[in-house]
N, C-alpha and C positions, 0 to 999 in steps of 0.2 A: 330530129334532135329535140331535147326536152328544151322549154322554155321556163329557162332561169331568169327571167327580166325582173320580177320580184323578190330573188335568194339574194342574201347579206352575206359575204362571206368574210370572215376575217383570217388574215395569213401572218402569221408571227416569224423574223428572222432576225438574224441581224451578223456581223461579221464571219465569214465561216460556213455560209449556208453553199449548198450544191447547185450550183448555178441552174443544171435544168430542173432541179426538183423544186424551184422554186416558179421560174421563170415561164414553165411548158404549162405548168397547173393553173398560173394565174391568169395564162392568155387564152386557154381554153374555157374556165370559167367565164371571161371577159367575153370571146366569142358567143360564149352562151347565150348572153346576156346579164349574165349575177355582175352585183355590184360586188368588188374585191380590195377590199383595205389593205393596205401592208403595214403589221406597226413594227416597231422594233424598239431599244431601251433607249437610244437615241436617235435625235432629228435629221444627225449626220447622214450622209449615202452609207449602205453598209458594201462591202466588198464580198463577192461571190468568190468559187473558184470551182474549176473543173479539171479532173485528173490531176489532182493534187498541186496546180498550179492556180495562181491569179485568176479569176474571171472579171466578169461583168459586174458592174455598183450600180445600184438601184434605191432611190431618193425614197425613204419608208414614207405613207403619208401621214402616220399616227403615229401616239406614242403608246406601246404596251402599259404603265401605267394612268394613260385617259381611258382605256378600253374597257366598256360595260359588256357584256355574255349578253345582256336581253337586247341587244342592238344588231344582235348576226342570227344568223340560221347554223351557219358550220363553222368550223376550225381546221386550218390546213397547216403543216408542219411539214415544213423541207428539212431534208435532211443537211449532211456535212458533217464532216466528224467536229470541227469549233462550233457551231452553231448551237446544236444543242445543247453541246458540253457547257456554253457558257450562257442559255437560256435557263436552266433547269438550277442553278443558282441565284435567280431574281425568283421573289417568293411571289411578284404580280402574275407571274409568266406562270407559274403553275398552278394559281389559285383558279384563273381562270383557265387551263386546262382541265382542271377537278369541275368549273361552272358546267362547261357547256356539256359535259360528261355527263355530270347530277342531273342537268336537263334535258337530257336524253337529243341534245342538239351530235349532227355530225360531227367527229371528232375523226379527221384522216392524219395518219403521219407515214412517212416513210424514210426510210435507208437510216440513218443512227437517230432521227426523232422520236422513235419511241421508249429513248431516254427517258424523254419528260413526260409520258406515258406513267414509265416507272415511277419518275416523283412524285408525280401528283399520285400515285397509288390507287390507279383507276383500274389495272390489268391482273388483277386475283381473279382467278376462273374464267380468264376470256381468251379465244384463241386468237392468236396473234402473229403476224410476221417479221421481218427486221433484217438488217444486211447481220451478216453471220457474228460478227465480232459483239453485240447488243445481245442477242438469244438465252444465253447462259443469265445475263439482269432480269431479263424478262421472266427468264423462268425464276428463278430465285425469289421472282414479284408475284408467283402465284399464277403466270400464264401458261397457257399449254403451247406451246413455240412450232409451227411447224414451216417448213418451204416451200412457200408458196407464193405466187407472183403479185394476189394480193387478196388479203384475208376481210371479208365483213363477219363483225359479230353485233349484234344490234347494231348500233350506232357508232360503233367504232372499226376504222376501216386502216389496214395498216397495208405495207409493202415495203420491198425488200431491195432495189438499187434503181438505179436511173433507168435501166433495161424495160421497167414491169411501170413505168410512168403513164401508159397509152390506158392500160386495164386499171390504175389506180383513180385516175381522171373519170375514168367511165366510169368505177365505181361512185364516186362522190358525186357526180354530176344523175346514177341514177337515185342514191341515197336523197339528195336534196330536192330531186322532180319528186318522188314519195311524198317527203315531205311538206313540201309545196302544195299538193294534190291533198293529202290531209288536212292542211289547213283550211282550204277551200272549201272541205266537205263537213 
């Protein structure tokens, strides 16, 4: 297993988010070793949910407007059909989705998160994935869209429902050992 003991990860959600697309990425990075923020627009718990019902609330530690790009290595992005929807309307939440983009830092999302993909207008020419109902944005944004369980294009790494969570993990965790391994050298 790569040793992430020195990866910064920062995780953006907040009311709405997919409870394992949130909760499965963040304990697997944590198992790694990476240090894992959560911010969200408020200090409140935000409430998950799974199969379209209530889940799990999880105490954010930060807040998306305190959050600097040169303080993390990645950006992770759970899905949920609110979550996004109401991320990709706070103009902090995409700014910094376009940061760590420009900086060619990890940028993973999956299942409706590449919403804010589309916002920040990061996905013109890059190929990309998403749960089915996003694909048509995406492409309209200049993506090439295809099915797959989870897509790397440089730095940006997408996926398509809670199912394809095991290979999206592994993607970003081999994305950030790179990374990591780069810096070093």
């Amino acid at each position: 297993m790569a040793d992430l003991s020195q990866a910064r990860v920062l995780m953006i959600a907040t009311d709405g988010f997919e409870e394992s697309e949130l909760m499965k990425p963040r304990q697997a990075l944590l198992d790694a070793g990476a240090k894992v923020t959560l911010a969200s627009l408020a200090a409140d718990p935000i409430q998950g949910e799974s199969g379209g019902e209530k889940g799990a609330t999880i105490t954010p530690d930060a807040l998306v407007a305190e959050m600097d790009s040169d303080d993390f290595d990645a950006l992770v992005l759970p899905g949920g059909v609110g979550n996004p929807d109401k991320l990709r309307l706070d103009r902090r939440t995409v700014e910094l989705v376009r940061e760590f983009f420009d900086d060619g830092k990890v940028v993973a999302a999956i299942c409706h998160a590449p919403w804010l993909l589309v916002e920040a207008d990061i996905v013109d020419g890059k190929r990309v994935t998403s749960w089915p109902s996003v694909r048509t944005d995406l492409a309209n944004a200049g993506a090439t869209v295809v099915d797959e369980e989870v897509v790397v294009d440089g730095n940006l790494i997408t996926s398509r429902k809670p199912d394809d969570i095991p290979m999206f993990v592994d993607a970003i965790k081999s994305l950030l050992a790179e990374e990591r391994e780069a810096a070093v050298e």
